[in-house]
N, C-alpha and C positions, 0 to 999 in steps of 0.2 A: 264602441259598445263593449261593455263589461260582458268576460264569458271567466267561468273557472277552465283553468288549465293543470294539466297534468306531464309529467314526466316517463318513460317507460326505461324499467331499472334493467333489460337483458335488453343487446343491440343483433344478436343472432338472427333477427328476422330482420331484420334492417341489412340491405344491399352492401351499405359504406358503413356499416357496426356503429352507428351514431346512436346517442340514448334521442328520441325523438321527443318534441312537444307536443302533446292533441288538446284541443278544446273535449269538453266533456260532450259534448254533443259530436264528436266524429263517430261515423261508422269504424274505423281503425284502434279507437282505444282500448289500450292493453286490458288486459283482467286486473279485477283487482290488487290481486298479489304480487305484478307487473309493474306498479306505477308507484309515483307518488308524487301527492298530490301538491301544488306551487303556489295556488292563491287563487285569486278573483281579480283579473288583470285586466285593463283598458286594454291592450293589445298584447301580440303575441311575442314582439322586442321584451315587455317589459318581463314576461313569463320566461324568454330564453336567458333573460338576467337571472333568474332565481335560481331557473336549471341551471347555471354554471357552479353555482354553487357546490352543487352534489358530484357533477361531471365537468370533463372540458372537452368532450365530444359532443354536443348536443346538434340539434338541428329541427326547423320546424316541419311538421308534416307535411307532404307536399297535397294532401287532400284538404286537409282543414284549417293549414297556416301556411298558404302557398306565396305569403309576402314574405317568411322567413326562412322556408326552404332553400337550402344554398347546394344542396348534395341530393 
């Protein structure tokens, strides 16, 4: 299932300082001014592809992409 996903740009609230991935639909996604935004992705692999882009900390949230959460 297709969801937009997003990246969050400060890892200071994050335990292990990872820029996180959320679906736009988690209770956890960043503020606006926090994120930025990846695409419209079949799953949350292909979204942590994009995030690498920007970062090479990434990781998926363990609430809303708890198949790509590694940390």
């Amino acid at each position: 299932m297709f969801h937009h996903y997003y990246v969050n740009k400060l890892t200071s609230g994050n335990p292990n300082f990872n820029h996180e991935v959320h679906k736009s639909s988690c209770y956890y996604l960043p503020s606006e001014y926090n994120r930025i935004y990846l695409g419209y992705f079949n799953s949350c692999a292909e979204a942590m592809q994009r995030a690498k882009a920007y970062y090479s900390n990434v990781d998926g949230c363990a609430v809303c992409c708890p198949e790509c959460h590694r940390q």
